[in-house]
C-alpha positions in Angstrom: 0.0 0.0 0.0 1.6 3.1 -1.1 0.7 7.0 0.8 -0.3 9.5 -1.0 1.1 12.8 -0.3 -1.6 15.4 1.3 -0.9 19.2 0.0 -1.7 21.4 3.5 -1.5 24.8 1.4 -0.7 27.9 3.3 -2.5 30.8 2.1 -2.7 33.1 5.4 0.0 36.3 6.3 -0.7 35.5 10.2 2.5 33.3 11.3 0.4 32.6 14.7 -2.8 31.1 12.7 -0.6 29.1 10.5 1.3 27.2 13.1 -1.8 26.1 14.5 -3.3 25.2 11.6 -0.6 23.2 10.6 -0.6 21.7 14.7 -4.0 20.8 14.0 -3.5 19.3 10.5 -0.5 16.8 11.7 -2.3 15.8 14.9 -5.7 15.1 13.0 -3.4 12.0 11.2 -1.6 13.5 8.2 0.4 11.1 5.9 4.0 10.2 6.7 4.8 12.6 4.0 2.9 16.0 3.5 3.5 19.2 1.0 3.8 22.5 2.4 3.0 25.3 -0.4 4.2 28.6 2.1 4.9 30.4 -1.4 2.3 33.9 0.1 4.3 33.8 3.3 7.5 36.0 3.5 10.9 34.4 4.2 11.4 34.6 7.7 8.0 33.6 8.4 8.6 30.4 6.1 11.6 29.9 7.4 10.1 29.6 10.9 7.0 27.5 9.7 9.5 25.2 8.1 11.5 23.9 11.0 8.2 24.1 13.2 6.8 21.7 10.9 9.4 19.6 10.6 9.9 19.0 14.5 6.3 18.8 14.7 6.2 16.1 12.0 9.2 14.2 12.7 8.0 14.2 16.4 4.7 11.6 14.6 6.5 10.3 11.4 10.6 10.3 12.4 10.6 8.5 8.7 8.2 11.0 7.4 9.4 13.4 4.3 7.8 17.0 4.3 8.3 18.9 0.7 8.1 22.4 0.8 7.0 25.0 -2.0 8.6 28.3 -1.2 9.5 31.7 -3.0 12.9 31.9 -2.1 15.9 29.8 -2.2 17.6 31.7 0.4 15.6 29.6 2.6 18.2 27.0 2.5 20.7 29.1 3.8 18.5 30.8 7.0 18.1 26.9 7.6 21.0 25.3 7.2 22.6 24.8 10.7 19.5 23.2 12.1 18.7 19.6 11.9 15.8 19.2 9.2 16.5 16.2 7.9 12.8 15.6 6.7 12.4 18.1 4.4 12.9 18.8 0.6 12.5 22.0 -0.5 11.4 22.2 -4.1 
């Protein structure tokens, strides 16, 4: 049986709302691997959201994979130092 991927996209400005929507989306059983789509959010609130997400998923799904959308590739470099093993930015 193969997962599918789930696509949570981020469409909200409010760095607050959107951690606990995505709090709410991982504990209401999300897939072992999710897409994140923070393209609307700027990049220090994506940045942030990111390795949230990824602590909060690898906390359910340490095998889990989360591939994220985002507008900037400088991204990878405000999150390089920190252990994020699960996810691909694309």
């Amino acid at each position: 049986m193969q997962n599918t991927i789930n696509c949570f996209d981020i469409k909200i400005n409010n760095f607050t709302t959107a951690i606990d929507e995505i709090k709410e989306y991982l504990s209401s059983g999300a897939q072992r691997e999710i897409s994140l789509d923070l393209s609307s959010l700027n990049i220090f609130d994506a940045a942030k959201i990111l390795v949230l997400s990824s602590a909060y998923h690898y906390g359910k799904y340490p095998d889990g994979k989360i591939k994220c959308h985002c507008n900037s590739d400088t991204i990878k470099s405000l999150i390089a130092d920190i252990s994020t093993s699960n996810l691909e930015l694309v």
